[in-house]
TIMI-2910 file (N, C-alpha, C, CB; in pm, 1 decimal, decimal comma, always signed):
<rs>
+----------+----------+----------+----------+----------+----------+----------+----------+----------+----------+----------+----------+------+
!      n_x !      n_y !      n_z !     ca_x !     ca_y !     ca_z !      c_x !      c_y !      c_z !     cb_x !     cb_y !     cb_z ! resn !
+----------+----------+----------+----------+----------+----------+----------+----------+----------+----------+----------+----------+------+
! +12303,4 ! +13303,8 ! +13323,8 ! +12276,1 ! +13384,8 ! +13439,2 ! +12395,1 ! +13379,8 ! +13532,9 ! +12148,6 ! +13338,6 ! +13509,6 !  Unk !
! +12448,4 ! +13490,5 ! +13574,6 ! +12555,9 ! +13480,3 ! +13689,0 ! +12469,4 ! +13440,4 ! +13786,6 ! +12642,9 ! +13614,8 ! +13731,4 !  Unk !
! +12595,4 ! +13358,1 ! +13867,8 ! +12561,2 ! +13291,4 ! +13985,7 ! +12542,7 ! +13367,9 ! +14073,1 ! +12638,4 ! +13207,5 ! +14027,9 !  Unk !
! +12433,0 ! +13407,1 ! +14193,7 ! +12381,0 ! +13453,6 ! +14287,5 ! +12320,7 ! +13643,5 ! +14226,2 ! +12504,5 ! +13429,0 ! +14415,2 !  Unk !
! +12278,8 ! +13629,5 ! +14100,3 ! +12234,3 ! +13742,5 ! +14080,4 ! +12041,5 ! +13743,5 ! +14045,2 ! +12336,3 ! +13792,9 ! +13961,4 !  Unk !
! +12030,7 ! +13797,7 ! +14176,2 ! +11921,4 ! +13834,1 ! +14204,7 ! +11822,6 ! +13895,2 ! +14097,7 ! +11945,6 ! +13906,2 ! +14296,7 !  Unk !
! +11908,1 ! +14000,9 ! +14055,4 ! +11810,7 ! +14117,2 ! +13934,4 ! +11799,0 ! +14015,7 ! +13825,3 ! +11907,3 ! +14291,8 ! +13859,2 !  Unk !
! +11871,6 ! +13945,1 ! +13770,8 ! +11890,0 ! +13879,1 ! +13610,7 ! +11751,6 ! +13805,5 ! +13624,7 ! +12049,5 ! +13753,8 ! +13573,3 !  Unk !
! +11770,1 ! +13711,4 ! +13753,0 ! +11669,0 ! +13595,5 ! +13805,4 ! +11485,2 ! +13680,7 ! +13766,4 ! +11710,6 ! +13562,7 ! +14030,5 !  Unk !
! +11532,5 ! +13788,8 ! +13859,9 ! +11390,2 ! +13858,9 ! +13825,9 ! +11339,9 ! +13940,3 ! +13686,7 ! +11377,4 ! +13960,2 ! +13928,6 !  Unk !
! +11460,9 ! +13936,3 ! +13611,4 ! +11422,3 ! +13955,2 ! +13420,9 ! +11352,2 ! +13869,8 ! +13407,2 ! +11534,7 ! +13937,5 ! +13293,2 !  Unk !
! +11427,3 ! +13716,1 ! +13423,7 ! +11371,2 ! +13622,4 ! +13335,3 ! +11205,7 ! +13569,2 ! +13419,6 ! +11502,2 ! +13485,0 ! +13312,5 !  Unk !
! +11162,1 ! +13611,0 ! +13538,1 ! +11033,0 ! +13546,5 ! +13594,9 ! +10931,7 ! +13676,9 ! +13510,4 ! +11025,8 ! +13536,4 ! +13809,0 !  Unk !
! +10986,0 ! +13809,1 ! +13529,3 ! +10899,7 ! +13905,0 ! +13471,0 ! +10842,2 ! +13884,8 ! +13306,4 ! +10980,6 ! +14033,5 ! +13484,6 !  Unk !
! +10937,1 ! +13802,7 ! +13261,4 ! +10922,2 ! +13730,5 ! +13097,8 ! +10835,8 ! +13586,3 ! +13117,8 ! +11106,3 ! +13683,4 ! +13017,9 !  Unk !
! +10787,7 ! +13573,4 ! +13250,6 ! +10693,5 ! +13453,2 ! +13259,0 ! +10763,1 ! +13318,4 ! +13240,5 ! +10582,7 ! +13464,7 ! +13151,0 !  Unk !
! +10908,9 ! +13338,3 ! +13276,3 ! +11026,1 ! +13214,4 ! +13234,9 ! +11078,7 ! +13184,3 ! +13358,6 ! +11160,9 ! +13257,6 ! +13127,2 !  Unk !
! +11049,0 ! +13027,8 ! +13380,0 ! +11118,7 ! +12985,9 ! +13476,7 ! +11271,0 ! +12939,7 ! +13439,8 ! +11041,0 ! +12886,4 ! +13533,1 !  Unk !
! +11363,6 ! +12970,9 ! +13558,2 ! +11501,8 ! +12910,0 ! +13512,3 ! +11521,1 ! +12822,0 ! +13601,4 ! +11625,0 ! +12999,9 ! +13502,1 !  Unk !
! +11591,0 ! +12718,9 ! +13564,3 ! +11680,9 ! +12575,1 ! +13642,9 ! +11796,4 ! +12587,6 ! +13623,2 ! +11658,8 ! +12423,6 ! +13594,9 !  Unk !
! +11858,7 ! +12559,0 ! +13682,9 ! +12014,9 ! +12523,9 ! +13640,7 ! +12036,0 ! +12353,5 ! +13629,4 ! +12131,7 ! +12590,9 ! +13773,6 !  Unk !
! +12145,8 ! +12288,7 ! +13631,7 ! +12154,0 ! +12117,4 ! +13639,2 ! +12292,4 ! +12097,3 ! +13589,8 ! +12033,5 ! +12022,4 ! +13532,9 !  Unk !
! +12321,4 ! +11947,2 ! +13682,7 ! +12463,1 ! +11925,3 ! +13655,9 ! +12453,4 ! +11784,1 ! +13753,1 ! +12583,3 ! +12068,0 ! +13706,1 !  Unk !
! +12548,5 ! +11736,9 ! +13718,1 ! +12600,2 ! +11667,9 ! +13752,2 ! +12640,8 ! +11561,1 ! +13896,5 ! +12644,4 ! +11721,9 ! +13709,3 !  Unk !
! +12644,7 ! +11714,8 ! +13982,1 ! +12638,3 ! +11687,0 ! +14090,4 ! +12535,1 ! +11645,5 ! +14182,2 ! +12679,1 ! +11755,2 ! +14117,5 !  Unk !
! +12575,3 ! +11599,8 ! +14285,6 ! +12529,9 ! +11536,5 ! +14416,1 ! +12432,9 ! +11661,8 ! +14477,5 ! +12674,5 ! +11490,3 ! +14526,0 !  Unk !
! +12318,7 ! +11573,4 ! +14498,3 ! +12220,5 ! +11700,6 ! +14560,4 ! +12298,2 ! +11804,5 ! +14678,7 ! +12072,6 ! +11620,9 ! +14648,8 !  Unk !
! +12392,2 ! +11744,6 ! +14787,6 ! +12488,1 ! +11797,4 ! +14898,8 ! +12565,7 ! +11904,8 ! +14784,6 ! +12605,4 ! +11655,3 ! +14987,5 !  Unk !
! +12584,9 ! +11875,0 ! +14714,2 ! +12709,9 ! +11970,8 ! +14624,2 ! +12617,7 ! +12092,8 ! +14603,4 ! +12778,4 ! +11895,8 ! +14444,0 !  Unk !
! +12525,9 ! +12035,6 ! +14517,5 ! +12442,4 ! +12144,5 ! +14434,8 ! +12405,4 ! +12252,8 ! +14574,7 ! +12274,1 ! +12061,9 ! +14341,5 !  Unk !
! +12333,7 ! +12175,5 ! +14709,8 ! +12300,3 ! +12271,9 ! +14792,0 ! +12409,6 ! +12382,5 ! +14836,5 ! +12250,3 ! +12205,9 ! +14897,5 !  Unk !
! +12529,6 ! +12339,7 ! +14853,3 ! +12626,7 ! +12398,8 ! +14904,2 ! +12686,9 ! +12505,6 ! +14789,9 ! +12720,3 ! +12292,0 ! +14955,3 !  Unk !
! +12674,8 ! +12474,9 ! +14658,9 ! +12678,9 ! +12565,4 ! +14592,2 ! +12554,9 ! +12702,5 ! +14584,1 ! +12699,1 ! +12494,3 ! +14490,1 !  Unk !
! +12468,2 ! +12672,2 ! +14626,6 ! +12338,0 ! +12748,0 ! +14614,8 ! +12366,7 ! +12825,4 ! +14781,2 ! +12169,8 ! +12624,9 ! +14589,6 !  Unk !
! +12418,3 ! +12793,7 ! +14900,5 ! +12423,1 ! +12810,5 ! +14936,7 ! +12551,1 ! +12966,0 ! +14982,7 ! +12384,8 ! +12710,3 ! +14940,5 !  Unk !
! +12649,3 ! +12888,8 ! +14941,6 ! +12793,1 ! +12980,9 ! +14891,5 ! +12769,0 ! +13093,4 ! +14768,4 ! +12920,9 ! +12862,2 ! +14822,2 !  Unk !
! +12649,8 ! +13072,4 ! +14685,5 ! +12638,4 ! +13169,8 ! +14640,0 ! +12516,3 ! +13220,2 ! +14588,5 ! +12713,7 ! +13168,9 ! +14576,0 !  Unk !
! +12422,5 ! +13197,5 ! +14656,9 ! +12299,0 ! +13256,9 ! +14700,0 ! +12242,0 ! +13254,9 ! +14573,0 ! +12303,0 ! +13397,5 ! +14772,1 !  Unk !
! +12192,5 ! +13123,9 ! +14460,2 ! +12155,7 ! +13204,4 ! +14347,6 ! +11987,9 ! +13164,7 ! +14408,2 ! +12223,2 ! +13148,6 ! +14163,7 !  Unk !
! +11938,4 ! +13178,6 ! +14321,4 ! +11739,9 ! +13207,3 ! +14325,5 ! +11705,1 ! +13070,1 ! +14293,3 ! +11648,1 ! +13335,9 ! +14180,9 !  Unk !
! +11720,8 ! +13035,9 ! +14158,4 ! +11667,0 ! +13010,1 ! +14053,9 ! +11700,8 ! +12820,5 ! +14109,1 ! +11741,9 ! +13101,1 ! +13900,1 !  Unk !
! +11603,6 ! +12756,0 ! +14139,4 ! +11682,8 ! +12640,9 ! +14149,7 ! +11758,2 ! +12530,8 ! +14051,2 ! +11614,3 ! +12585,1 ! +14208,9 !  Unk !
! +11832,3 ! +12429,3 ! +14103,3 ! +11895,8 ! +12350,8 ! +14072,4 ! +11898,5 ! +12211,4 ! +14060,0 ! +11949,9 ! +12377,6 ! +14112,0 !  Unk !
! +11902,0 ! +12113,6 ! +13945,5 ! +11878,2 ! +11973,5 ! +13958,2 ! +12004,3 ! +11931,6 ! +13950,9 ! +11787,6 ! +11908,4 ! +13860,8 !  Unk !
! +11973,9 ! +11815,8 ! +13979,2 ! +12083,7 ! +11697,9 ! +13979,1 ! +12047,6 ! +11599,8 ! +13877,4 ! +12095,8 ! +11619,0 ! +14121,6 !  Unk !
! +12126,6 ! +11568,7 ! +13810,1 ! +12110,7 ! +11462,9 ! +13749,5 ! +12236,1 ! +11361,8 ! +13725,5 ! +12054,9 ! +11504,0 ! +13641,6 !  Unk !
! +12213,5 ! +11310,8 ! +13811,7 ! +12373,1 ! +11205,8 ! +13865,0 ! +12390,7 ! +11110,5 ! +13730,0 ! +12342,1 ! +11066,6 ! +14046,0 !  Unk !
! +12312,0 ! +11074,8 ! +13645,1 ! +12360,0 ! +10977,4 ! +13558,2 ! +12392,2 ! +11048,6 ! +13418,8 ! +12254,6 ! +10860,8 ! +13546,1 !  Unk !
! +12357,7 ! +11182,7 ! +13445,8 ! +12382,4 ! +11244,0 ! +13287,7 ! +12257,2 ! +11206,5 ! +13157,7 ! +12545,0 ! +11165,2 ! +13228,9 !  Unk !
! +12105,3 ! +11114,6 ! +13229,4 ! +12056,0 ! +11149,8 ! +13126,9 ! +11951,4 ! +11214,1 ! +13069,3 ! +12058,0 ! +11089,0 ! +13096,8 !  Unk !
! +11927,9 ! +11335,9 ! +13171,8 ! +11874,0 ! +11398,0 ! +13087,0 ! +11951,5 ! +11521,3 ! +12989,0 ! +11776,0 ! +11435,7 ! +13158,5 !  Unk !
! +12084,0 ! +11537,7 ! +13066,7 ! +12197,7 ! +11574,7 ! +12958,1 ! +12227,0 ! +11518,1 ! +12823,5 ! +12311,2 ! +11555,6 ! +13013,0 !  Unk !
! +12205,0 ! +11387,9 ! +12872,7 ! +12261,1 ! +11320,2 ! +12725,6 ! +12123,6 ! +11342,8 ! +12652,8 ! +12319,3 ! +11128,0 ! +12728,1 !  Unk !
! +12012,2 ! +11362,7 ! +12648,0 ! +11866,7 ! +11378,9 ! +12585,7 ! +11885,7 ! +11509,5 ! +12514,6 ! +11733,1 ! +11384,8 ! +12701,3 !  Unk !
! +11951,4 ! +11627,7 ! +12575,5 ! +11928,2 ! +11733,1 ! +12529,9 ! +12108,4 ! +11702,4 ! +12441,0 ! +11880,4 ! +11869,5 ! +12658,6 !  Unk !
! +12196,3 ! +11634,5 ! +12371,0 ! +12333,8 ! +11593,2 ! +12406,8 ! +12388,9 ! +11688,7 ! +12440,0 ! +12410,0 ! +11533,2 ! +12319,4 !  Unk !
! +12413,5 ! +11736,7 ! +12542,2 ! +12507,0 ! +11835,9 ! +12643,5 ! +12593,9 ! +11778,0 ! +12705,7 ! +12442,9 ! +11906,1 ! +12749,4 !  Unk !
! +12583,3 ! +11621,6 ! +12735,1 ! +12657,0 ! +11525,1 ! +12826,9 ! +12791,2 ! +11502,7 ! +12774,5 ! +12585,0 ! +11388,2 ! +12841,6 !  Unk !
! +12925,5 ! +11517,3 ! +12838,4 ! +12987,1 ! +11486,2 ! +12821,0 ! +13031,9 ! +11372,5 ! +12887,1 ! +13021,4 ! +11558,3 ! +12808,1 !  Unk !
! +13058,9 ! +11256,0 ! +12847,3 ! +13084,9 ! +11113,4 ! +12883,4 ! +13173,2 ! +11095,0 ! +12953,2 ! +13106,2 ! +11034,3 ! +12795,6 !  Unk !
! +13285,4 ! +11121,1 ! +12878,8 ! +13388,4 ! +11115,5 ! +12944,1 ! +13421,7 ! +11176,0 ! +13015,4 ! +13454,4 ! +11109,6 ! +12905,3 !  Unk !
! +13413,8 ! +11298,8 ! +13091,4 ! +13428,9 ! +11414,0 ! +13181,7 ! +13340,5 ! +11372,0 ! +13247,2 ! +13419,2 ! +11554,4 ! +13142,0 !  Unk !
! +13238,7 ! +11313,5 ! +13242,7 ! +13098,1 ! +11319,4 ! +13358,8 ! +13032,2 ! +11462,1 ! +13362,2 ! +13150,2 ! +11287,4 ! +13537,6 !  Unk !
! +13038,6 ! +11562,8 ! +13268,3 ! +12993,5 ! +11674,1 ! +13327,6 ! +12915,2 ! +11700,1 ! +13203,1 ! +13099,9 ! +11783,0 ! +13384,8 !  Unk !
! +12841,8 ! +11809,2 ! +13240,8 ! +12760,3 ! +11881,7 ! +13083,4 ! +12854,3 ! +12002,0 ! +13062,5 ! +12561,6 ! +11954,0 ! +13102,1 !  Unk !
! +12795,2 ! +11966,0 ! +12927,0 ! +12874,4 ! +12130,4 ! +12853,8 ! +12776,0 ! +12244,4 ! +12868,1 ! +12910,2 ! +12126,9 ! +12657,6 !  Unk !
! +12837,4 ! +12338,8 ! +12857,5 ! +12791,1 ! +12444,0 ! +12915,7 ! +12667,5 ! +12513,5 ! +12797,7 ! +12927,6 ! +12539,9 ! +12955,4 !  Unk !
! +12537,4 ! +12483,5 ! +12824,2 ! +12418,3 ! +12499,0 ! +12787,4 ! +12311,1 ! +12568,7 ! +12800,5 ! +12392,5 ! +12438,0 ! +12798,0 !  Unk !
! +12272,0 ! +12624,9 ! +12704,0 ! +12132,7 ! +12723,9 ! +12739,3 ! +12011,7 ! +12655,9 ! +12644,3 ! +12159,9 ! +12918,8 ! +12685,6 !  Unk !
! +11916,0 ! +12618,8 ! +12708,6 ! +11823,9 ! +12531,0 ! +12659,0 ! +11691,5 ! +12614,6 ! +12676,8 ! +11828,1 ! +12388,0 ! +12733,8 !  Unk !
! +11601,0 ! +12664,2 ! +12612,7 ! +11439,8 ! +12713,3 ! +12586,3 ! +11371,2 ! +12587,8 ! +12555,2 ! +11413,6 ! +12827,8 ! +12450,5 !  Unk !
! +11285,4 ! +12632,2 ! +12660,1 ! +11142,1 ! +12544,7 ! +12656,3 ! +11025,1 ! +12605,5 ! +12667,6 ! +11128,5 ! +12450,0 ! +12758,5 !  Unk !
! +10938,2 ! +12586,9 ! +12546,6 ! +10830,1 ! +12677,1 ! +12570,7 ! +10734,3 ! +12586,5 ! +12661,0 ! +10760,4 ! +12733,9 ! +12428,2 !  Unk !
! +10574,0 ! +12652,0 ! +12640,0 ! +10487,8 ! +12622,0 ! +12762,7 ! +10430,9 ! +12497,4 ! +12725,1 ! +10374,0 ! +12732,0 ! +12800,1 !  Unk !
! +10444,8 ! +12436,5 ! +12606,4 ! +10410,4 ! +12330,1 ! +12519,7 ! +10514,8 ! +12238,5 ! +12559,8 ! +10405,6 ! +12363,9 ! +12365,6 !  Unk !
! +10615,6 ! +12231,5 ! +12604,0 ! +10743,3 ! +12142,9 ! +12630,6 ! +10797,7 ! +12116,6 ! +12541,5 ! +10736,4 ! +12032,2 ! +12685,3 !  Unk !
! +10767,1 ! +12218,2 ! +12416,9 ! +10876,6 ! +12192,1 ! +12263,9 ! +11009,9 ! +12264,2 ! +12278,8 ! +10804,8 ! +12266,8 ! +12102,6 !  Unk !
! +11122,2 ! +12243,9 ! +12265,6 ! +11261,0 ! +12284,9 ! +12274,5 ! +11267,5 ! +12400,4 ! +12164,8 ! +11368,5 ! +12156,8 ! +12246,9 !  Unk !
! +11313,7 ! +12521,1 ! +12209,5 ! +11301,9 ! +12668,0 ! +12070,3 ! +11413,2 ! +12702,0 ! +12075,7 ! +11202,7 ! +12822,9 ! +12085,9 !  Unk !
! +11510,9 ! +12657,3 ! +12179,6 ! +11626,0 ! +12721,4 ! +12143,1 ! +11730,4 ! +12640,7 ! +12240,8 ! +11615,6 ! +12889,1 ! +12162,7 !  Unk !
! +11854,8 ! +12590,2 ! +12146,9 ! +11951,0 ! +12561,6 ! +12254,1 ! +12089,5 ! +12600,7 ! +12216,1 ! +11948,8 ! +12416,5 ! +12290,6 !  Unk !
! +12175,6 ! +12640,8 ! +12293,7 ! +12309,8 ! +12702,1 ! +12266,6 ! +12402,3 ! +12637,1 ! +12358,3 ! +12313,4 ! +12858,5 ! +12285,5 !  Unk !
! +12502,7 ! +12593,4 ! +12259,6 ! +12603,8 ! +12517,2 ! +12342,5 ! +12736,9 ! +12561,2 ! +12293,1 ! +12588,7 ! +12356,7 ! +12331,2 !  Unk !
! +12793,3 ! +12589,5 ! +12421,3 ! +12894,2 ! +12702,2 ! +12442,1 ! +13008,6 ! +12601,3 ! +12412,3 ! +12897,0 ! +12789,4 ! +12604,5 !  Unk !
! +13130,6 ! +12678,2 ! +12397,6 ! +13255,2 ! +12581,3 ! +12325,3 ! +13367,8 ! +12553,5 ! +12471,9 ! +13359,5 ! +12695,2 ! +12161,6 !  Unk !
! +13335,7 ! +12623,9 ! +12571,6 ! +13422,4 ! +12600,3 ! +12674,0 ! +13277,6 ! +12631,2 ! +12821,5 ! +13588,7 ! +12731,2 ! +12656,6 !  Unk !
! +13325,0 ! +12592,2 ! +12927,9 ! +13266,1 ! +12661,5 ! +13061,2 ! +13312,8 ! +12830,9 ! +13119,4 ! +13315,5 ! +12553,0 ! +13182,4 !  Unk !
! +13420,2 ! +12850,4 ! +13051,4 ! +13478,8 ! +12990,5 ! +13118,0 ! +13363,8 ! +13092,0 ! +13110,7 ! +13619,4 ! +13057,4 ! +13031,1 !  Unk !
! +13408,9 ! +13195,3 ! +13165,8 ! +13328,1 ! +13287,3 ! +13205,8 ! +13273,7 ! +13385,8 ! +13013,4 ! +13437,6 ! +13389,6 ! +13349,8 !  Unk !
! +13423,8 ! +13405,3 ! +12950,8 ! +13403,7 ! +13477,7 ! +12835,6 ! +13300,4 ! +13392,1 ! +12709,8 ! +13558,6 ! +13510,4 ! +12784,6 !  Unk !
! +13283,4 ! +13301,9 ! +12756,1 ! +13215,5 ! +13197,7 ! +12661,1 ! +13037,1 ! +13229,0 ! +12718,3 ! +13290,8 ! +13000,3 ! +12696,9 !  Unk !
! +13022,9 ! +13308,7 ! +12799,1 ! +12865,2 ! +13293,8 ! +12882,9 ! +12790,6 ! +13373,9 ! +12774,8 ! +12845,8 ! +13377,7 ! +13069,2 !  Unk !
! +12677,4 ! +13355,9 ! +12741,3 ! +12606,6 ! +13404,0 ! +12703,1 ! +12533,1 ! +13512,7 ! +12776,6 ! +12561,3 ! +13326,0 ! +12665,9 !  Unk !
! +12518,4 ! +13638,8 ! +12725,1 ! +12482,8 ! +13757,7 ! +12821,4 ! +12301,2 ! +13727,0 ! +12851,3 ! +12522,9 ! +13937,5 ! +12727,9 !  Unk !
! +12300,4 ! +13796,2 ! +12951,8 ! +12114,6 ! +13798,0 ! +13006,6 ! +12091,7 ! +13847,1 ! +12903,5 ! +12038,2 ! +13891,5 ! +13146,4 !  Unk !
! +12131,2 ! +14009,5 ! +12856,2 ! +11983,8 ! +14036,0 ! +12750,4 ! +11943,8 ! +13943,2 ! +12623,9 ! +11998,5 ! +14185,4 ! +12672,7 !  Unk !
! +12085,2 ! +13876,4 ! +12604,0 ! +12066,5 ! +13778,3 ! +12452,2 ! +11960,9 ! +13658,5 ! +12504,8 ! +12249,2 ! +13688,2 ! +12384,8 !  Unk !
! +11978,0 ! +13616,3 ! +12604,6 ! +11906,1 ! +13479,1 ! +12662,1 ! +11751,3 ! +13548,4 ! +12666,9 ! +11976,0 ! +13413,6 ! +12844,9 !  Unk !
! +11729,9 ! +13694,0 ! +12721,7 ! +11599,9 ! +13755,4 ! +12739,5 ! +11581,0 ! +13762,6 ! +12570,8 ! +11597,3 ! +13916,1 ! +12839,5 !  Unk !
! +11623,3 ! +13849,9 ! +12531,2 ! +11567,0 ! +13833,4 ! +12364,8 ! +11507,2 ! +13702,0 ! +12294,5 ! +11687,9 ! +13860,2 ! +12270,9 !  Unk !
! +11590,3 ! +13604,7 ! +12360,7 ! +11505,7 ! +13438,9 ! +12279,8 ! +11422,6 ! +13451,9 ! +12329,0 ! +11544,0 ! +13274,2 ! +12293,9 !  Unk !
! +11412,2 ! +13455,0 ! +12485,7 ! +11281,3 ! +13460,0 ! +12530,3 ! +11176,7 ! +13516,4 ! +12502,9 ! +11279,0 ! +13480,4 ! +12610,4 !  Unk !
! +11176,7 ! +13639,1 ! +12477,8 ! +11090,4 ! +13749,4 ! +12425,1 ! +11029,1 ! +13685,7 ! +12307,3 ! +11169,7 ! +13886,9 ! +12387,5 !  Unk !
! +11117,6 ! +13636,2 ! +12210,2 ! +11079,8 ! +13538,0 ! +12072,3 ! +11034,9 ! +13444,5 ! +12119,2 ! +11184,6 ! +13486,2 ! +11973,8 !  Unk !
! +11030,7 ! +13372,1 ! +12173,7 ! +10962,6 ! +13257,5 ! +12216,1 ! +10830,7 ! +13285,3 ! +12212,9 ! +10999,8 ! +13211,3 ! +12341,1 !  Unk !
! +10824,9 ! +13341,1 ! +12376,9 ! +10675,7 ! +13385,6 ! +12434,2 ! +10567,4 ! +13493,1 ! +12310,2 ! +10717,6 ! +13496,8 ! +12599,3 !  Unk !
! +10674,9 ! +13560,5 ! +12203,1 ! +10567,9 ! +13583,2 ! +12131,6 ! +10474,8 ! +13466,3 ! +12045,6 ! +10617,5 ! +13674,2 ! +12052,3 !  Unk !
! +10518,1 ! +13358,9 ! +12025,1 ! +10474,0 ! +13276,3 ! +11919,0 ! +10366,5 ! +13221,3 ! +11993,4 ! +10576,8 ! +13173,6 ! +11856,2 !  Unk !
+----------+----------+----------+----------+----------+----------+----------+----------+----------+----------+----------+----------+------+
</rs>
């Protein structure tokens, strides 16, 4: 999901899907990022990396997660996760592809 986009946010609630984001950072960071760029959808912190390292997204040595798209259905079983080879922008996975898992998901 681009950061501070309103419409995408409201695809994925109309698909009955909540989104989080999460990283790394300091709750002060995360706010100030949410703040600077207005996204919706909120944001965790997870300062020790482990619920990164659970899903392994964690990168250790960097302290940061790799850049991740994780499905969870309503059961809390994991249906889909995609882990991107860099953070840049050309590496993002587009909304409609992330809506399509979803769509697969919620049918099952």
């Amino acid at each position: 999901m681009s950061a501070g986009s309103d419409d995408n946010y409201k695809k994925f609630t109309a698909e009955d899907t909540e989104v989080l984001g999460m990283s790394a950072n300091a709750i002060f960071s995360q706010k100030a990022f949410v703040d600077f760029t207005k996204v919706k959808h909120p944001l965790l912190s997870d300062r020790d990396g482990k619920v990164m390292q659970a899903f392994n997204v964690w990168d250790e040595k960097r302290r940061l997660a790799k850049r991740s798209y994780i499905l969870i259905d309503k059961e809390g079983v994991v249906r889909f996760i995609n882990t991107r080879p860099t953070n840049s922008e050309k590496d993002l996975l587009s909304t409609e592809t992330l809506l399509d898992e979803v769509k697969k998901i919620n049918k099952k």
